[in-house]
C-alpha positions as a printed NumPy array, in Angstrom:
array([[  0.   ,   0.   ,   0.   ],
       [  1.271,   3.299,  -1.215],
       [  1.058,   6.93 ,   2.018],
       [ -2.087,   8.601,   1.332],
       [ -1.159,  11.444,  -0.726],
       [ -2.826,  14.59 ,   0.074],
       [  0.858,  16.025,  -0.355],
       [  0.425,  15.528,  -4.442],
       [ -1.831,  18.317,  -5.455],
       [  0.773,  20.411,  -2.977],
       [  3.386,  19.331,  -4.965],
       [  1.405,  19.886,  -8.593],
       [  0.363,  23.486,  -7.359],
       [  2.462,  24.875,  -4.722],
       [  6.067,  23.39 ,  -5.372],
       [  6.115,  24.346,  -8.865],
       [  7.88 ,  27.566,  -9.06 ],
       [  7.182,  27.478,  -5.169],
       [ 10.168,  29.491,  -3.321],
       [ 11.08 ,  28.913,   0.161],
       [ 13.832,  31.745,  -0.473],
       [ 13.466,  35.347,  -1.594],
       [ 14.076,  35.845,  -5.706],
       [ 14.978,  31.009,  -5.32 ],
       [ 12.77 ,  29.263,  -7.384],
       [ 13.197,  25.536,  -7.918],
       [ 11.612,  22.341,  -9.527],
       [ 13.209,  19.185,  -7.595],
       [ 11.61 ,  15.537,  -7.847],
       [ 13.918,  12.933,  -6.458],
       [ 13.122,   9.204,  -6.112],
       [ 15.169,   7.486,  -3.399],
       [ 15.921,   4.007,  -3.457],
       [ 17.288,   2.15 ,  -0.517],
       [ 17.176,  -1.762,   0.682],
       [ 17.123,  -3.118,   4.549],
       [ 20.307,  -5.045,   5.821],
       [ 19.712,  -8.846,   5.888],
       [ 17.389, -11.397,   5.44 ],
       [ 15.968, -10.859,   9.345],
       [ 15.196,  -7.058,   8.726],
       [ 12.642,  -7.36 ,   5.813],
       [  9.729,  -5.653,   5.713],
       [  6.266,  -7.015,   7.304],
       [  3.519,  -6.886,   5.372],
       [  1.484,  -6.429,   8.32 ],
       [  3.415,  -3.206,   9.389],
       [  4.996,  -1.813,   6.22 ],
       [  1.939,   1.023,   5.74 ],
       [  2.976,   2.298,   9.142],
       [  6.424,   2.451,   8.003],
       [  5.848,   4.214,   5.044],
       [  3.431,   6.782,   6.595],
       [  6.357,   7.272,   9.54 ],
       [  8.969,   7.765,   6.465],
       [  6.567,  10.299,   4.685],
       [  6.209,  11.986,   8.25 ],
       [ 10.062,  12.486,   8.438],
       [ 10.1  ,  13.764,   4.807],
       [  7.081,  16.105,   5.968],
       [  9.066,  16.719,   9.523],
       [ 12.572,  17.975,   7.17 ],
       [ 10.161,  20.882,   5.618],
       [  9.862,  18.598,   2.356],
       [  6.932,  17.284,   0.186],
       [  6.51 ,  13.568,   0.385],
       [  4.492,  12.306,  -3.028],
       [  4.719,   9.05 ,  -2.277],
       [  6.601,   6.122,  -0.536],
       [  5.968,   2.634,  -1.184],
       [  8.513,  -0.599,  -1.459],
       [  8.765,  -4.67 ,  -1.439],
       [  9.741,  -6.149,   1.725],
       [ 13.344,  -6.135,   0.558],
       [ 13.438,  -1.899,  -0.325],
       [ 11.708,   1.229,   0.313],
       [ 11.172,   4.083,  -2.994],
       [ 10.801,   7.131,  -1.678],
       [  9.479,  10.121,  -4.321],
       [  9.71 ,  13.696,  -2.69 ],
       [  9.548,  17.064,  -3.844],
       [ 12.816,  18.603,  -2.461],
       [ 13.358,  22.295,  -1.589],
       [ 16.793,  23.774,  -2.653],
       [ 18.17 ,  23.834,   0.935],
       [ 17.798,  20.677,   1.753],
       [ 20.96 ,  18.224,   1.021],
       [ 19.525,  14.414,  -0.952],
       [ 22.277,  12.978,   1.854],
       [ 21.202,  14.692,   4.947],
       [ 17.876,  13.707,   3.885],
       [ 18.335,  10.115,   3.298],
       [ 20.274,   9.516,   6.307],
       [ 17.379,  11.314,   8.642],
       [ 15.227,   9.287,   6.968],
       [ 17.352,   5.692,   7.91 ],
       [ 18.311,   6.694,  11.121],
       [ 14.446,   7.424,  12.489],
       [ 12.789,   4.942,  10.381],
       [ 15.628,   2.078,  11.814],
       [ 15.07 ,   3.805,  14.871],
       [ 10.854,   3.793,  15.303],
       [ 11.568,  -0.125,  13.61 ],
       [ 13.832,  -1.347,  16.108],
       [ 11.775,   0.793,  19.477],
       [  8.874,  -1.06 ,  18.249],
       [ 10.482,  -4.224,  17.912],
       [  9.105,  -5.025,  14.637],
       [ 11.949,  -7.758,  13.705],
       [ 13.958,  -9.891,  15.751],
       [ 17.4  ,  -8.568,  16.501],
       [ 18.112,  -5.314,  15.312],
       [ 17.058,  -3.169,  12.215],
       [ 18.973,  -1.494,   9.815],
       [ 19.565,  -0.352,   6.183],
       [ 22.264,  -1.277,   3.778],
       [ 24.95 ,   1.658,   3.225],
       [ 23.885,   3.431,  -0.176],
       [ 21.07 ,   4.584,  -1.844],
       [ 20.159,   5.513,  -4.959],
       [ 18.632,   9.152,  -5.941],
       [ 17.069,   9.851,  -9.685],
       [ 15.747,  13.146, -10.458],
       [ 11.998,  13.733, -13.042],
       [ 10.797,  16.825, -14.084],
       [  7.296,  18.022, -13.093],
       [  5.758,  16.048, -16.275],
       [  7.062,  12.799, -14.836],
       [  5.165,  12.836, -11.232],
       [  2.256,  11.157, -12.369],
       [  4.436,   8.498, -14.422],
       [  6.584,   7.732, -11.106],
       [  4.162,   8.384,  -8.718],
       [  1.675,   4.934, -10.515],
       [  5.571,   3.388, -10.988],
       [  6.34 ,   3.762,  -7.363],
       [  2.454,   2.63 ,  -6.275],
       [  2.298,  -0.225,  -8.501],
       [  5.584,  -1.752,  -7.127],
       [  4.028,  -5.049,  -6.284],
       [  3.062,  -5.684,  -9.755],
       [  6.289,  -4.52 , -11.369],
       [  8.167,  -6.482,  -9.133],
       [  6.187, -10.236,  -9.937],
       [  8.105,  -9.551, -13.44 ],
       [ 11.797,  -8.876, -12.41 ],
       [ 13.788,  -8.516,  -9.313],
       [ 14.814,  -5.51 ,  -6.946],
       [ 18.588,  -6.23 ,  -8.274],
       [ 17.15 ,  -5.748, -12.137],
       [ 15.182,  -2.85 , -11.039],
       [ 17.781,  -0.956,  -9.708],
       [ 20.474,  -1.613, -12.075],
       [ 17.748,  -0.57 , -15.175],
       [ 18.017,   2.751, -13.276],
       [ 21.375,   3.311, -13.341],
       [ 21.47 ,   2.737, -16.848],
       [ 18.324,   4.825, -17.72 ],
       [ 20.03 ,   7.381, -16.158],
       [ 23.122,   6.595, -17.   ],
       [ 24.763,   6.158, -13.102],
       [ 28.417,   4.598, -14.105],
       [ 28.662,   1.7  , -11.411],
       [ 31.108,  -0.917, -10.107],
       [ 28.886,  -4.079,  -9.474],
       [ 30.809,  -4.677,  -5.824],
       [ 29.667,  -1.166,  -4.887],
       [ 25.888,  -1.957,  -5.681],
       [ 23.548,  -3.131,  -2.585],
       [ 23.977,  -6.871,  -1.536],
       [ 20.982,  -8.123,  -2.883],
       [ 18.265, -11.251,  -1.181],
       [ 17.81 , -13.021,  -4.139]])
């Protein structure tokens, strides 16, 4: 299940040409990609909307627009409109540390929860929100047909990300 997004006709209205800064005008979509650590930390179906609605709450909490967030049990897609100010790493790493944090007080796995090192970050114009947005919602379906591994390496090339294969995520296939 996808965050309820009352954030996207924000995003389609007030982020476009939105400033948050006298005479600073931006247009910033990012889609974050990042994976948990370990077969023992994946993602429960029966408390993975809670996680996404905590992980749009931190996007929300770092003065950003959350459109969506939505994964598999194996990694998280987070798309956001980001404001100028705000760095993609501070942002990913507030996002990992409180959502591994809320995971672990909750004690929604056994042992302790964490995310791999890495993520990945793509950027869309304002045409493509819609187009990643039902991407990012439909991941279920999408993924019956290939795996999170094929996924994120057709992203790298798409946007043509040079990579070293022992840098990438270690995948649960």
């Amino acid at each position: 299940m996808h965050v309820p997004i009352s954030y996207k006709n924000d995003i389609l209205s007030g982020l476009k040409g939105g400033n948050s800064m006298a005479g600073t005008f931006s247009q910033i979509y990012i889609q974050v990609v990042f994976t948990v650590k370990g077969w023992e930390n994946l993602i429960g179906k029966e408390w993975k909307d809670e996680l996404h609605k905590y992980i749009a709450g931190i996007i929300k909490g770092r003065e950003q627009k959350p459109i969506i967030v939505n994964g598999m049990p194996d990694h998280i897609h987070a798309f956001v409109g980001l404001r100028p100010a705000m760095a993609i790493s501070d942002l990913v790493r507030d996002i990992k540390n409180n959502s591994s944090n809320f995971i672990n007080e909750k004690k929604l796995v056994k042992g302790k929860f964490s995310w791999q090192e890495g993520y990945g970050a793509f950027s869309y114009s304002h045409s493509h929100i819609q187009n990643v947005y039902d991407y990012i919602l439909n991941q279920e379906e999408h993924h019956r047909k290939k795996t999170f591994r094929e996924e994120y390496i057709d992203f790298l090339k798409k946007f043509e990300i040079e990579y070293n294969e022992k840098y990438l995520f270690e995948w649960m296939e």
